[in-house]
C-alpha positions in Angstrom: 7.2 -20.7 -3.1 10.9 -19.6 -3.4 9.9 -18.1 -6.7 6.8 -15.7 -4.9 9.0 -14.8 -2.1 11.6 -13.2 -4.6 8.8 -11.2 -6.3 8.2 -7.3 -5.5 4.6 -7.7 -4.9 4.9 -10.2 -2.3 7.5 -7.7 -0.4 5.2 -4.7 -0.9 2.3 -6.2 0.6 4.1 -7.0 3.5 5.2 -4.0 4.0 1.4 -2.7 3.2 0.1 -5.4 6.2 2.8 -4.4 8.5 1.9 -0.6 7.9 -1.8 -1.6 9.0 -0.9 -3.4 11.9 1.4 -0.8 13.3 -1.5 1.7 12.6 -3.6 -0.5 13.9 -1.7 -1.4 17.3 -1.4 2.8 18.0 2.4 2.6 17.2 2.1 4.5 13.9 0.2 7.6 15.3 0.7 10.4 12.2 -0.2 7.9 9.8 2.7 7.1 8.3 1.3 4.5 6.0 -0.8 7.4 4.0 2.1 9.7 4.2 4.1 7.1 2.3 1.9 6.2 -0.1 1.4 9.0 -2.9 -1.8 7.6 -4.3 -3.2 7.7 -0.2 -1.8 10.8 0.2 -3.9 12.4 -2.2 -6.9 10.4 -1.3 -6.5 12.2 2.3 -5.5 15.6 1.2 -9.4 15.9 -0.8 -11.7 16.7 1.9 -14.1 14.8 -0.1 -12.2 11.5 -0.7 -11.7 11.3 2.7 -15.1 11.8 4.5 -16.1 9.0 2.2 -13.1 6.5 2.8 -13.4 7.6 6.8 -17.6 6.5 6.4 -16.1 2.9 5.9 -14.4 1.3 8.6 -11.2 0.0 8.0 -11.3 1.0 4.2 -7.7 3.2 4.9 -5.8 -0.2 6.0 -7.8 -2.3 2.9 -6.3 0.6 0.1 -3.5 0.7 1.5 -2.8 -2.8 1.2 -4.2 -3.0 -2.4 -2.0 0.1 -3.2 1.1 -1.3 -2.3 0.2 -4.4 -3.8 -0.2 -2.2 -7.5 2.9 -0.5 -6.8 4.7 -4.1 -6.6 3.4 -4.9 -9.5 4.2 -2.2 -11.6 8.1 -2.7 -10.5 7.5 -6.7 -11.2 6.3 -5.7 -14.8 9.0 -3.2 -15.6 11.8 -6.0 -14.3 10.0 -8.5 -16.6 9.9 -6.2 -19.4 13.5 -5.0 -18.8 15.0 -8.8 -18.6 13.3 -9.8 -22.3 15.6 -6.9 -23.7 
């Protein structure tokens, strides 16, 4: 357990389910957790992308979740790659 909890994954998608539940609750109301997130971001600035995402209920707090969870472990896999040299 210690060894998850130090991980950068497991920090990110807290911060990714915290995000959602403050969005969720009302308290974030400019959507700071798609502002934040680049990959969102430009999901919700193509008119497109985000008629179809906004079709699915909910689909906004499930990528935003998922996202943070790649972005944690892209930094996990550069630490790894930086300890082995």
């Amino acid at each position: 357990m210690k060894r998850i909890i130090k991980t950068a994954t497991f920090w990110f998608v807290v911060v990714g389910i915290l995000g959602v539940i403050l969005n969720l609750t009302g308290v974030d109301d400019i959507n700071l957790f798609i502002g934040f997130n680049p990959i969102l971001n430009g999901f919700s600035s193509t008119k497109a992308c985000r008629d179809v995402i906004n079709s699915v209920p909910y689909l906004w707090h499930i990528l935003s979740i998922v996202t943070m969870a790649v972005y944690g472990l892209l930094i996990d896999l550069i630490r790894k790659a930086t300890k082995k040299n």
